[in-house]
C-alpha positions as CSV (number, residue, x, y, z in Angstrom):
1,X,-69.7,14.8,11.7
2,X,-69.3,15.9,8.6
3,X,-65.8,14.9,6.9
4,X,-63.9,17.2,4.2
5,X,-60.7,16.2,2.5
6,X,-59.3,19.7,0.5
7,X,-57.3,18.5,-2.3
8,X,-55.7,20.0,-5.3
9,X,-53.2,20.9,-7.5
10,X,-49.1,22.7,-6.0
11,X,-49.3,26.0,-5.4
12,X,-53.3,26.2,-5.8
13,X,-53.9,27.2,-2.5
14,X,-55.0,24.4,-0.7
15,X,-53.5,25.8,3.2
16,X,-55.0,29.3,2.2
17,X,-58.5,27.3,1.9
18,X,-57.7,25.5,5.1
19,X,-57.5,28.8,6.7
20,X,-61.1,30.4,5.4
21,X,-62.4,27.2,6.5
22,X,-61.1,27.5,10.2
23,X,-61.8,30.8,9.8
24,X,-65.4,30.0,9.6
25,X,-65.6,27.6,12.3
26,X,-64.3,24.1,10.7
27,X,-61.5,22.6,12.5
28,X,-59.1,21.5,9.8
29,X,-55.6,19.3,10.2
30,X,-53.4,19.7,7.5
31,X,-51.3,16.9,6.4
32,X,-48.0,18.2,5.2
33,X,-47.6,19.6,8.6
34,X,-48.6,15.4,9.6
35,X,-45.8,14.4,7.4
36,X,-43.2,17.2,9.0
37,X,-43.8,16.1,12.6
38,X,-43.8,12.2,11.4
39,X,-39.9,12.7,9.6
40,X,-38.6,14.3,13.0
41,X,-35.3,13.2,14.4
42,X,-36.2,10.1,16.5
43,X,-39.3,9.4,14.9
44,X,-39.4,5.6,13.2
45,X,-40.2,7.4,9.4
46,X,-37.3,9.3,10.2
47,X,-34.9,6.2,10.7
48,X,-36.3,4.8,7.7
49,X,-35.9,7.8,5.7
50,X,-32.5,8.1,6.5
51,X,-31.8,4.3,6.2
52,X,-32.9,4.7,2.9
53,X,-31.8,7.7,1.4
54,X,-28.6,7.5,3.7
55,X,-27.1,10.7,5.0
56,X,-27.0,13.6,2.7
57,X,-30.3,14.0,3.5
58,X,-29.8,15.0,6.9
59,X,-28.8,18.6,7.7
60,X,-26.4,20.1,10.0
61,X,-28.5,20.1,13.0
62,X,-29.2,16.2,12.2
63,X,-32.8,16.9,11.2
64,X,-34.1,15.7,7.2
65,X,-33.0,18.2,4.8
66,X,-36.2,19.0,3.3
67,X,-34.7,20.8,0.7
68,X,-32.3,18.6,-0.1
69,X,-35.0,15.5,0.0
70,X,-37.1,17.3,-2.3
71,X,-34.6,17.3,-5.4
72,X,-33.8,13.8,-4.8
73,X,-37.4,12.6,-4.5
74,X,-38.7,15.1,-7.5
75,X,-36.0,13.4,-9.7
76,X,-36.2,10.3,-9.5
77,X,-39.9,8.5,-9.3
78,X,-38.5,5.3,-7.5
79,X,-37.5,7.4,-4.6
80,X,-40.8,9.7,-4.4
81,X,-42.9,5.9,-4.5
82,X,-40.6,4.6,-1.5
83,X,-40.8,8.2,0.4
84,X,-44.5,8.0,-0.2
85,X,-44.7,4.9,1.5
86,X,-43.1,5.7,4.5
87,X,-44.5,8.8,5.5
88,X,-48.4,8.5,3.9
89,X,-49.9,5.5,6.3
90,X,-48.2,7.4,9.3
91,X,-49.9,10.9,8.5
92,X,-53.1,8.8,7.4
93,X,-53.3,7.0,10.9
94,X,-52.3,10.8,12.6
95,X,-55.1,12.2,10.4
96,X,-57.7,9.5,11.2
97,X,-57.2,9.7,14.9
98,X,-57.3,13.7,14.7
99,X,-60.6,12.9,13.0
100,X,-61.5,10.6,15.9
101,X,-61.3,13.6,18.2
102,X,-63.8,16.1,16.3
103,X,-66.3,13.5,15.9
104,X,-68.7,15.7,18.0
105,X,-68.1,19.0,15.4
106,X,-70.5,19.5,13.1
107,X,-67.9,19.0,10.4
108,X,-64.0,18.7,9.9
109,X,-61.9,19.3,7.4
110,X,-58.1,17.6,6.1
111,X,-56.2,19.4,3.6
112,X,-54.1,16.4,2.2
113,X,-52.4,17.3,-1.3
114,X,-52.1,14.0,-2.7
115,X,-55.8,12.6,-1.8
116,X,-56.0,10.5,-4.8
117,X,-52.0,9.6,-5.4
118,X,-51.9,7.8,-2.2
119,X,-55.4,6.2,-2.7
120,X,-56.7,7.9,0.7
121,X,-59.9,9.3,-1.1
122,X,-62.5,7.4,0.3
123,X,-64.5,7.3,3.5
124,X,-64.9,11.5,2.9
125,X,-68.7,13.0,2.6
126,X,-67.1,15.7,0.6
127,X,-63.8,16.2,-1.4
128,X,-63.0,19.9,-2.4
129,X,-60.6,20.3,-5.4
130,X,-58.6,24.0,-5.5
131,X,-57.4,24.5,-8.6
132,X,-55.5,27.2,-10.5
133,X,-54.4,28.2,-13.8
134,X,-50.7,26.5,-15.2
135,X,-49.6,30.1,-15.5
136,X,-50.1,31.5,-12.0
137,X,-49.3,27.7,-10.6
138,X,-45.8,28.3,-12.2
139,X,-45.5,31.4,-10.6
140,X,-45.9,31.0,-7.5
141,X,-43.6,28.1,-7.6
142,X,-41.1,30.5,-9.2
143,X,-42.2,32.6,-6.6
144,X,-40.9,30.0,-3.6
145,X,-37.2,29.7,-5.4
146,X,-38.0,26.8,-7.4
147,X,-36.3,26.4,-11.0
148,X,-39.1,26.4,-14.3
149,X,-37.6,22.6,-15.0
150,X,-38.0,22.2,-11.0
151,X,-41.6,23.7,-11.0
152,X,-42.8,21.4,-13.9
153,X,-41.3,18.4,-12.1
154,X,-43.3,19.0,-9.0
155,X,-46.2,19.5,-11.2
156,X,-45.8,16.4,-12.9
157,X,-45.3,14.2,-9.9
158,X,-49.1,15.0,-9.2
159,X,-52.0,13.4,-10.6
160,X,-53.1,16.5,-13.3
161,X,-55.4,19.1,-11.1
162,X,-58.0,18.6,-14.0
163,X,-58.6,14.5,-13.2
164,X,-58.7,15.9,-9.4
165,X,-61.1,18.3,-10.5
166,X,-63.3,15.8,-12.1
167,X,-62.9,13.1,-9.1
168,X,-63.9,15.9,-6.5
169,X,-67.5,16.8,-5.1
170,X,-66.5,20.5,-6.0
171,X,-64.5,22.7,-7.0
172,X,-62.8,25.9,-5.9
173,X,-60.4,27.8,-8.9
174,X,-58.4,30.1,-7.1
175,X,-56.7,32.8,-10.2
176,X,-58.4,35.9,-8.8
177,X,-58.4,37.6,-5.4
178,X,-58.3,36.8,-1.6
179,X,-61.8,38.5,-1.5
180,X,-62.7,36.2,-4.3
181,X,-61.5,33.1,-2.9
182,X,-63.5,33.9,0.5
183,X,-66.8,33.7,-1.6
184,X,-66.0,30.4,-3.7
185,X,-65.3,29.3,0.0
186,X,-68.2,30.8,1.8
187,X,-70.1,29.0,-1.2
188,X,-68.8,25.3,-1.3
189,X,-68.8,25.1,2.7
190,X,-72.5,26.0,2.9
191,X,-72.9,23.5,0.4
192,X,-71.6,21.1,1.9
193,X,-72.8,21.9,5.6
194,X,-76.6,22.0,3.8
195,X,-76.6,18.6,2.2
């Protein structure tokens, strides 16, 4: 089987390439929804989370505050590294047993948006980079209610989308059209199916 990790910059459009790529007959997992179903009331990441962040974190229906564990983690790194370490190795051992379970696909894909931050880049036989412009990246964060100052802190918590670009086996720049990202798609995954 054939493994893919989709990476990439916020707001680029990573889940949006998941979908052309399930759409064209890849079975792909994608790892925020991992890290979701690994903070769940109950869960042991969830304990820890609320152990360590305490509970203004947790909403009214005693589930994490995603929201409100955002801002916290955005604005200060010391949180984001001890958040990252409590919910990465669970989604990572999630993913790799998902992985496990398609072994007789042709290929597989993972989108996981912080590949490289939480060192989970090897072991792929292709890594595809989406990428966009700063200007439409701010955007569309604008676009999901997030403050400019809020926006260019998520941004910066990443690894810059041009060193992903350069670490990845190719790249996809998504600025234009649906239509358009299809074909970068259509291109890259026969690429990769080919080699």
């Amino acid at each position: 089987m054939i493994r893919i990790a989709i990476t990439g910059g916020i707001a680029c459009g990573k889940s949006l390439v998941g979908e052309i790529f399930s759409a064209a007959g890849v079975p792909v997992c994608d790892a925020d929804d991992l890290a979701h179903s690994v903070m769940v009331s109950g869960t042991a990441v969830y304990n820890r989370i609320k152990e360590e962040f305490g509970d203004g974190v947790i909403a009214d229906d005693g589930e994490i505050d995603r929201q409100k564990l955002g801002k916290l983690v955005f604005a200060n790194e010391d949180a984001r590294l001890i958040l990252n370490g409590l919910v990465h190795p669970a989604v990572e051992e999630l993913f790799g047993s998902w992985l496990s379970e398609h072994d007789s696909d042709r290929a597989a894909a993972v989108v996981i948006p912080l590949l490289y931050e939480a060192g989970m880049e090897n072991g792929w036989d292709a890594i595809v980079c989406v990428a966009c412009s700063r200007d439409i990246e701010l955007q569309r964060l604008k676009d999901r209610n997030l403050t400019v100052s809020e926006a260019i802190g998520r941004i910066s918590a990443q690894l810059p989308v041009e060193t992903k670009m350069k670490r990845a086996d190719f790249v996809i720049f998504n600025d234009g059209t649906v239509s358009m990202l299809k074909k970068q798609v259509g291109k890259v995954l026969r690429h990769i199916l080919e080699r």
